[in-house]
C-alpha positions in Angstrom: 18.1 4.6 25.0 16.3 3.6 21.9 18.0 1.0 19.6 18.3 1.1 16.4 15.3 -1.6 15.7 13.6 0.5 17.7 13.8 3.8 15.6 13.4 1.9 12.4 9.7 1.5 13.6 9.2 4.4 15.0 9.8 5.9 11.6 7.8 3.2 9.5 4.7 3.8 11.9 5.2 7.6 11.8 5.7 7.4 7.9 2.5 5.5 7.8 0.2 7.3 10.6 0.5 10.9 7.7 -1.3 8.7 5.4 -5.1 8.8 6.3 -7.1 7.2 3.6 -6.6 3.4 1.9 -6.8 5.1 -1.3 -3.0 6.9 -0.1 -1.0 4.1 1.2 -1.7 1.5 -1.9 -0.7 4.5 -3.9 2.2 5.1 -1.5 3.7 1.5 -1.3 3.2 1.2 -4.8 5.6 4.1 -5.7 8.0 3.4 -2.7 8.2 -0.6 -4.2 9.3 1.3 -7.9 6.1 -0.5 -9.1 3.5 0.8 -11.9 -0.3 0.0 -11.4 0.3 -3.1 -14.0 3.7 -4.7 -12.3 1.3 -4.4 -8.6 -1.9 -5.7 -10.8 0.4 -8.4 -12.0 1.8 -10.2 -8.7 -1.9 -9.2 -6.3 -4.3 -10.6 -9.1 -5.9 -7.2 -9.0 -6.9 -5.5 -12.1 -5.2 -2.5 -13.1 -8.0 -0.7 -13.4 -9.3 -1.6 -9.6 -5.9 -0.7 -8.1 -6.3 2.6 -10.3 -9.6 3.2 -8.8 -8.6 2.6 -4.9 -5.6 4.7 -5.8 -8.0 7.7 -6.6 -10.1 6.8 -4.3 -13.2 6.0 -6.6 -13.8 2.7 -5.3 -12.8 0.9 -2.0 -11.1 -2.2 -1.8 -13.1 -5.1 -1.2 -11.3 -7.4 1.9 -10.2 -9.7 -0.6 -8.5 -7.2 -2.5 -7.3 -6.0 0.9 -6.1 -9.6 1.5 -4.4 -10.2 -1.8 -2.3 -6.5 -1.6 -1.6 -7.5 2.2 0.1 -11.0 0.8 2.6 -8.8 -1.2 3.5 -6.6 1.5 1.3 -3.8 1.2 
């Protein structure tokens, strides 16, 4: 019997495994947080035109860029 913990992530690493690139989860956390490029720009200390750029997958996050979205959750 699974518990309910359980199921809760189950669902968060099945929710995340349909998103393949980098580029698709910042975008995805992002919207699912209610948060415009500039509000996530804001609180990483990413531009808003970087987090743009990973979003459409022009550029790829550097690991510090990684590190800093990781900090906030992403």
């Amino acid at each position: 019997m699974e518990t309910f913990e359980f199921k809760i992530k189950k669902n968060i690493l099945n929710e995340i495994s349909t998103l393949t690139t980098i580029s698709e989860r910042i975008k995805y956390y992002r919207i699912k947080n209610g948060m415009y490029q500039e509000h996530l720009s804001k609180i990483s200390g990413v531009s808003r035109d970087v987090i743009s750029k990973f979003e459409t997958n022009e550029l790829n996050p550097t690991i510090l860029s990684v590190i800093k979205l990781a900090k906030i959750g992403f």
